[in-house]
C-alpha positions in Angstrom: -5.1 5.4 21.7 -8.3 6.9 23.0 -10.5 8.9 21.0 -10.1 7.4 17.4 -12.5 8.3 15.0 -11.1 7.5 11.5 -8.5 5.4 10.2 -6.7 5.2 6.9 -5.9 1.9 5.3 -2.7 1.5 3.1 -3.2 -1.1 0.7 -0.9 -3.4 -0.7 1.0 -5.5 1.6 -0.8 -4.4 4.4 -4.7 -5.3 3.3 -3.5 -7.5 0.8 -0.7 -9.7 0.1 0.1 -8.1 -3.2 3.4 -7.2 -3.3 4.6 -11.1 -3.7 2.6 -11.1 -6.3 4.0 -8.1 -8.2 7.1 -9.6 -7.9 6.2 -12.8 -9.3 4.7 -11.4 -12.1 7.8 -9.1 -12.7 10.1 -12.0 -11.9 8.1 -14.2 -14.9 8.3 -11.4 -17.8 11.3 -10.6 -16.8 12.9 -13.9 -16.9 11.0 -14.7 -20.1 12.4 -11.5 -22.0 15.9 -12.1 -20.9 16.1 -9.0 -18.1 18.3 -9.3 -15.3 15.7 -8.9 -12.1 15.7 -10.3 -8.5 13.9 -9.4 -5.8 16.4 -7.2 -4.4 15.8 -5.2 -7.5 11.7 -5.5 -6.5 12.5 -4.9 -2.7 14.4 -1.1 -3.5 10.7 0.1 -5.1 8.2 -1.0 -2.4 5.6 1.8 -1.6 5.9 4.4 -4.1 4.2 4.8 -7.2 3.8 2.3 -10.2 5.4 5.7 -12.3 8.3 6.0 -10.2 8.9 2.6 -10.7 8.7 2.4 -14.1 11.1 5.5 -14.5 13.8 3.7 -12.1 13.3 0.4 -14.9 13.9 2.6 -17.8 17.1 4.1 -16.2 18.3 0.5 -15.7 16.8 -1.4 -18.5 16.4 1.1 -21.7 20.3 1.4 -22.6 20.6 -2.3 -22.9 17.1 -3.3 -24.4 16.2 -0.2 -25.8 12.8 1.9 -25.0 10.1 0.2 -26.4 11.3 -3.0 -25.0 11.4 -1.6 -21.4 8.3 -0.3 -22.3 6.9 -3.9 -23.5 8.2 -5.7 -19.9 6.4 -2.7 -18.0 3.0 -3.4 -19.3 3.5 -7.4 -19.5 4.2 -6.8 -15.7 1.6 -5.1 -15.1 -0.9 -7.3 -17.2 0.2 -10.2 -15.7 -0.5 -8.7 -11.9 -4.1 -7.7 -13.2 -4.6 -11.4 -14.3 -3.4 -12.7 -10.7 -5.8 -10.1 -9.3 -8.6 -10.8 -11.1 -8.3 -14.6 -10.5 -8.5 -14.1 -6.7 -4.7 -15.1 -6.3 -4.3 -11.7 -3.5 -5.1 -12.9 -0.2 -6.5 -11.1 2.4 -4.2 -10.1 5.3 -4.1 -11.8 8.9 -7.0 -9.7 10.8 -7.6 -7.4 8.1 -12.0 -8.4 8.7 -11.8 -8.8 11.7 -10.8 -5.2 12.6 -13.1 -3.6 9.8 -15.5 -5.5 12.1 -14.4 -4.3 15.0 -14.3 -0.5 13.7 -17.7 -0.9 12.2 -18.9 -1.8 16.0 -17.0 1.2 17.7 -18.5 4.0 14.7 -15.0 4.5 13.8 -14.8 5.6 9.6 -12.4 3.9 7.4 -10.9 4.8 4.4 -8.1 3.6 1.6 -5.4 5.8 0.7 -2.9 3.9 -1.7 -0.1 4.8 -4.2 -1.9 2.5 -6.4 -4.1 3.0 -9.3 -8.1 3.5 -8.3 -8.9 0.8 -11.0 -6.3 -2.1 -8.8 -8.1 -1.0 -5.8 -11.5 -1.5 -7.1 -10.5 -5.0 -8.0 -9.2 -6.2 -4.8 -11.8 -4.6 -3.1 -14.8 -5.9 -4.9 -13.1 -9.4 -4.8 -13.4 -9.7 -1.2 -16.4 -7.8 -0.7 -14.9 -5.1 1.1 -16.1 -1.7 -0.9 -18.8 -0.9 1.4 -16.2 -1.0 4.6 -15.0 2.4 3.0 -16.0 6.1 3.2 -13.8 7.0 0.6 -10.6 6.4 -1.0 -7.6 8.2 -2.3 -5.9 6.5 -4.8 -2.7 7.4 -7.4 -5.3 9.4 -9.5 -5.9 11.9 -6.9 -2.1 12.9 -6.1 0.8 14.9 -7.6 3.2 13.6 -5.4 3.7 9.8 -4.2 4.7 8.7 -0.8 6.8 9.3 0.9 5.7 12.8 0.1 2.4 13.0 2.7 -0.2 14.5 0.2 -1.8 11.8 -0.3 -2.4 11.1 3.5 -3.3 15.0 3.5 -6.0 14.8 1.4 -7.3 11.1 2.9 -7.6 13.4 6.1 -9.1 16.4 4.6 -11.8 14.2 3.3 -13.1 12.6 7.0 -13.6 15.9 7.8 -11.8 15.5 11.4 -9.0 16.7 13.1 -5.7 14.6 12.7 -5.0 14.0 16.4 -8.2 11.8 16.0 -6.7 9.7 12.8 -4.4 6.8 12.5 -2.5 5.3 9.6 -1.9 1.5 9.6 0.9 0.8 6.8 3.5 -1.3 6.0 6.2 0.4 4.1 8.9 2.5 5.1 7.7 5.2 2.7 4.2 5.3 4.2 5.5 5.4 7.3 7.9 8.8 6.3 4.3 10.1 4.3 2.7 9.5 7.6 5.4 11.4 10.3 5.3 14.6 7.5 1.5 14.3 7.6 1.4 14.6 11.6 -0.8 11.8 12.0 -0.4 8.6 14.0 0.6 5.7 12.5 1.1 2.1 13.3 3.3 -0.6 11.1 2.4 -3.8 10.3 5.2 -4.7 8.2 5.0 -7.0 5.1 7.9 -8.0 3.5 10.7 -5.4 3.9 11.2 -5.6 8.4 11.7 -1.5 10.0 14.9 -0.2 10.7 15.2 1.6 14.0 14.7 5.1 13.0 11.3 4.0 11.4 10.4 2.1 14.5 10.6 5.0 16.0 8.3 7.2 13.6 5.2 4.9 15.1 3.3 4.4 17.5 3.4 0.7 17.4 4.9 -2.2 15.0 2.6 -4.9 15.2 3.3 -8.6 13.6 -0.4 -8.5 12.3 -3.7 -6.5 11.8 -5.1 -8.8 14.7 -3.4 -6.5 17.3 -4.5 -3.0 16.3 -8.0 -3.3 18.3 -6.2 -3.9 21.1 -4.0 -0.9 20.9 -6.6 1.3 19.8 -8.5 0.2 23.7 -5.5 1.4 25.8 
């Protein structure tokens, strides 16, 4: 993939191994307040927004415990994924410094672009020392629509300031991956916890196990 000058970064589960950790603290409330929740339940939300999410829990949930209750396990999710955040519990992913090290070498920009909320990303970032690795980033606050609607891959674009035959995506969800195709920019998977069916497979330019392969496609 010759000719790559900028590259946007999904976040969670592909920079950092968050998602486990969202469902662990999901799975905790949820178990403590007496909801029925697996990860099955968790699986089914991966990669879109944190509102979409909690609209699909209060279709489930608010019949049986009633609004405010939903409501209360919402933000004790939540709360409890901040505390695991801010403690340092999200790991970095396999490669992930190694290619912002690698980019940094070949001039190539780099920038976030994730469903999540820019206060989240902040955290994780600042935790592992990694704000300064990015131009810019595009976070839930900047978008009307969540993947895998491609807006906010649209504006993550119009912000390098270069054409999209000279981007690439690297995410790990199969909405990011749809966001990606209806954007018309490249994209390669590295996927976390929910494995690509063959129509997505086909939607990239490359599924890779880890983030430790990408500078290798990016010299062919």
């Amino acid at each position: 993939m010759q000719n790559i000058q900028g590259i946007i970064f999904d976040m969670d589960g592909l920079m950092f191994d968050t998602e486990i950790l969202y469902y662990r603290a999901t799975q905790e409330v949820a178990d403590r307040m007496g909801f029925s929740y697996d990860f099955a339940i968790y699986e089914k939300y991966i990669g879109i927004s944190d509102e979409e999410v909690w609209q699909a829990y209060h279709e489930m949930y608010d019949s049986l415990f009633g609004q405010q209750t939903v409501n209360t396990f919402i933000n004790r999710s939540f709360d409890r994924a901040v505390e695991l955040f801010e403690s340092g519990a999200a790991e970095v992913k396999p490669g992930l410094k190694e290619l912002l090290a690698y980019l940094q070498e070949e001039n190539i920009k780099c920038c976030v672009a994730s469903s999540n909320q820019r206060r989240i990303i902040n955290i994780l970032l600042e935790k592992n020392n990694l704000t300064e690795e990015f131009s810019h980033i595009v976070s839930f606050e900047d978008v009307t629509k969540a993947k895998p609607d491609p807006e906010i891959f649209e504006i993550a674009a119009d912000r390098f300031g270069l054409p999209k035959e000279n981007l690439l995506i690297l995410e790990d969800s199969k909405n990011g991956i749809l966001a990606a195709d209806q954007a018309g920019i490249d994209v390669i998977m590295v996927p976390d916890l929910v494995k690509p069916t063959s129509e997505i497979k086909e939607k990239t330019s490359a599924v890779l196990p880890t983030l430790n392969e990408v500078s290798t496609i990016l010299e062919k």
